[in-house]
Every structure is written in C-alpha cells, then in structure tokens.
N, C-alpha and C positions, 0 to 999 in steps of 0.2 A: 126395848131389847127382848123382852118376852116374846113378844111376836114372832122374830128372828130363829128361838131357838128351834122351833119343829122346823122350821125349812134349811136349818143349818146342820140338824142330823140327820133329814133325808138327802141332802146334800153327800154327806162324808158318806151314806149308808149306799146309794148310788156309786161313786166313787170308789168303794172297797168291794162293791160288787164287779164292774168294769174289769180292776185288775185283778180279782179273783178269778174270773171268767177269763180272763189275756192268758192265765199262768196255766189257767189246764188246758184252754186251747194250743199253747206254744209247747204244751209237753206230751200231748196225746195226739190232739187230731192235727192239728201244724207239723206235726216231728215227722222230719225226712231220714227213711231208713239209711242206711246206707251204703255206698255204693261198691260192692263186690266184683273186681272187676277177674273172671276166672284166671285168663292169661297170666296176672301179676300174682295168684295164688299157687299157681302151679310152678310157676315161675322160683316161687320160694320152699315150695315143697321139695323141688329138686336139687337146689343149695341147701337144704337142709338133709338131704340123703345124702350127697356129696360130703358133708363134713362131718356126717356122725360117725363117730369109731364103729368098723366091720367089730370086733375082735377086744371087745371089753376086757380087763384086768379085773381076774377075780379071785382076791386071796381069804381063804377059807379057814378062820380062826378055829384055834385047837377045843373040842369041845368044853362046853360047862356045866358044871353041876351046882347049883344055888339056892339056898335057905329063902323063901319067897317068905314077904310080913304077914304077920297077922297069924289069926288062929282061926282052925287047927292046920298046924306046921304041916308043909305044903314044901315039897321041892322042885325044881326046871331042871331038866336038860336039855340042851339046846348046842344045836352048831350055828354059828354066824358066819355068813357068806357077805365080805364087803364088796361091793363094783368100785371097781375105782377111776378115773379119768384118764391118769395116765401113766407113768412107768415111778416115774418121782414120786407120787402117791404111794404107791408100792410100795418101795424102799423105804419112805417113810414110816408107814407102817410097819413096816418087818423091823426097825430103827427102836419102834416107842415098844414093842412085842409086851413086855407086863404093864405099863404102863395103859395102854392103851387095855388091855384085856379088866383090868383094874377099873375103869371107869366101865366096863360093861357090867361087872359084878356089880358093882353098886348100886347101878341103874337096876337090874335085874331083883336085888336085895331089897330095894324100894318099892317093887310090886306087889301086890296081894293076888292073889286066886281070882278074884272079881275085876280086877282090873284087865288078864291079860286071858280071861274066858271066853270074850267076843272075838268077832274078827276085826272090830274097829279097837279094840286093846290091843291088839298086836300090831295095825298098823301105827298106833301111837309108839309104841314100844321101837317099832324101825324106826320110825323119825327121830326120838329121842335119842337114839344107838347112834344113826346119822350125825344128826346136831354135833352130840356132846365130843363124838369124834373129828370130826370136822374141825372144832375148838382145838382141838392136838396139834391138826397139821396144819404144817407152814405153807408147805409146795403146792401137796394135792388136794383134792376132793372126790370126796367119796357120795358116788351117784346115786347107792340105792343099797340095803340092807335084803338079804333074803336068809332064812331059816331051814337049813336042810334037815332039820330034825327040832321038835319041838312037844317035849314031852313033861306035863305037867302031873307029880304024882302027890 
C-alpha cells in the first residue's frame, strides 16, 4: 500500500490540475463575447424614445430649513424638486403634503456636515429622499430627486 500512495497523489494532483486549467480556459480564453447585433439595439433605443414621457411631472416642495446632527450645530436649506411618473403620483403627493415633507425632515435631521459635504453625500441623500418617499405612495413613483437650492450654514 505504501507504494501506491506517491502515484495516488500525483494521480489527484494531475487531476486537480486538468480541471483547474479547463476552469480558466472556459472563463478567459474559451469565452465567446457576445453577440451585439446593431439593428436589434437600435431597434430598442427607438421604443425606448417612443415611451419615455416628453414632459415630466415635477412638483417642487415648499422650502426647508433643518437642524443637521452633530457638532458644531450646522443648518440646511434646501428646495426638493420631485420627478414623478405620472399624474397620480402627483396628486398623491400633494394628498400626503405634511406627511410626506415630515419624512424629508427627518431624513435631513439624521444627517451630519460630513455626510452631505461631498457630491457622493448628496446623491445618497436623493436616493434616500427617493426610497423613503416612494414607501408613501401607493399609485406613483417618483423618478428622481433634484435640489434647486442647497445651502448648508
């Protein structure tokens, strides 16, 4: 049996070479890019112009002024400009009016100076505005958050 085991682990060690060398072959130099056919892209680019709304919905909440965390006390002012999808959206929104401005405060309230100092803290900050409103409405969706005044003092 001794004899066996040296030709029994170059055996497995041959073997776990084979399919180590199969796995990068079939993922790098094997692998077939794939096939972009222009006509079928254009194709979709044009039913994607065709359906996108000309004439977005875009209702412009009443400005804020907000206690930002942390120290040294720090205030926002800001307008929020929501996109919205479509008319029901809308009304929904103008429906939830404190409610809805209520979860922007707090959102807002939970920030620090450092958080919404970059430009990547601010696009966190729309998303979050996004999301949490989005959680509200039943009908609509709201496409995108923009700040027509954003003034941290």
């Amino acid at each position: 049996m001794k004899k066996f085991i040296p030709y029994i682990f170059v055996g497995v060690n041959v073997l776990c070479m084979t399919l180590g060398l199969f796995l990068v072959y079939s993922s790098t130099v094997g692998f077939e890019s794939p096939v972009i056919r222009e006509e079928t892209e254009i194709a979709k680019l044009e039913e994607a112009r065709l359906q996108r709304d000309e004439n977005p919905i875009i209702y412009t909440m009443d400005p804020f002024t907000v206690n930002l965390n942390g120290y040294p006390k720090r205030i926002i002012q800001t307008e929020v400009n929501l996109v919205l999808l479509n008319k029901a959206g809308f009304e929904q929104v103008v429906r939830l009016g404190s409610k809805a401005r209520d979860s922007v405060v707090r959102i807002l309230n939970g920030k620090t100076f450092a958080d919404l100092e970059t430009v990547q803290g601010k696009l966190f900050l729309k998303d979050e505005i996004a999301s949490q409103l989005n959680e509200l409405l039943i009908e609509g969706v709201i496409k995108d958050v923009y700040f027509s005044e954003f003034i941290v003092k």
